[in-house]
N, C-alpha and C positions, 0 to 999 in steps of 0.2 A: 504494500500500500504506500502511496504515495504523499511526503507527510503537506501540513498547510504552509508548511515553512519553504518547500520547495515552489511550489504555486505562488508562493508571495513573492519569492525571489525573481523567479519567470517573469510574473506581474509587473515588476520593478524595472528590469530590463528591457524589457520592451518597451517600457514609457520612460525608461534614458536613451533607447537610442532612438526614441522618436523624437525627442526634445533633442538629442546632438544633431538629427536631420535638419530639425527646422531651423537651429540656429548658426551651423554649418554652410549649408545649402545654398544657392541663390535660384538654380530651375525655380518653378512655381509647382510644376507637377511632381516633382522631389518633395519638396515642402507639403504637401497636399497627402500625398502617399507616407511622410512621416506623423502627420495629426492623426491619422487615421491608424497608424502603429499607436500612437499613445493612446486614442477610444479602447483599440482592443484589450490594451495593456490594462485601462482603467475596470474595463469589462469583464476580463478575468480576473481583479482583483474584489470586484462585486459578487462575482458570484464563488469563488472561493469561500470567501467570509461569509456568504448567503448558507453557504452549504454547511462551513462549521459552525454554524449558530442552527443548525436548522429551520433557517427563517426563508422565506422567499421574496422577501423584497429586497434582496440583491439581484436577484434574477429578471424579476419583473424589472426593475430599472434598467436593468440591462438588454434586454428584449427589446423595450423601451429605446434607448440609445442607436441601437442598430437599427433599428426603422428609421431613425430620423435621420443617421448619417448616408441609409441608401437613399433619402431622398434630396438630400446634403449633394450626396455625389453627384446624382444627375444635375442638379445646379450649376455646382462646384464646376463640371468638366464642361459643362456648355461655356461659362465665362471662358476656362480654361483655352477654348477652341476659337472663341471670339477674339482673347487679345493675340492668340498665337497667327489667325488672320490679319490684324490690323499693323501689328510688329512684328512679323516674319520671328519672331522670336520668345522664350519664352524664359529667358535671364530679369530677375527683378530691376538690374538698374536700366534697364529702359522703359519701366512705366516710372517715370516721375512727371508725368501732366500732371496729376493735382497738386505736385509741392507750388508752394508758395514762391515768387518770383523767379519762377521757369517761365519759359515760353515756349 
């Protein structure tokens, strides 16, 4: 059997190397694919805990969560495909239109 210590540990990792992606990274779709490393990360750590408590409202939360981030996704990649149209490219330092005294 596999203890909660080991699952918490998993848990942990995955939501560090989704936080070293996004803060790492400059792609957008790098960035995008590491948040979604740290939901799962946060997901297995809900329901872990759900499971050694015997409670099910880590579960439901997290059930929860992944609905909203497939719906997330679809969003997410249509932008995704829009700025990759308009800037041949998908490196963050070329969306700065909204900073403040660009042009």
């Amino acid at each position: 059997m596999i203890s909660l210590t080991s699952y918490a540990f998993v848990s942990m990792a995955l939501f560090t190397i989704g936080v070293m992606g996004v803060i790492s990274r400059r792609n957008i779709f790098v960035i995008y694919m590491s948040l979604e490393l740290m939901l799962n990360g946060l997901n297995l750590f809900l329901v872990t805990f759900a499971r050694h408590h015997l409670n099910l409202d880590g579960q439901i939360i997290s059930i929860m969560v992944i609905a909203i981030a497939a719906a997330e996704a679809a969003i997410f990649l249509s932008v995704i495909i829009l700025l990759f149209r308009s800037k041949k490219s998908l490196d963050t330092d070329m969306f700065n239109t909204l900073k403040e005294g660009k042009k």
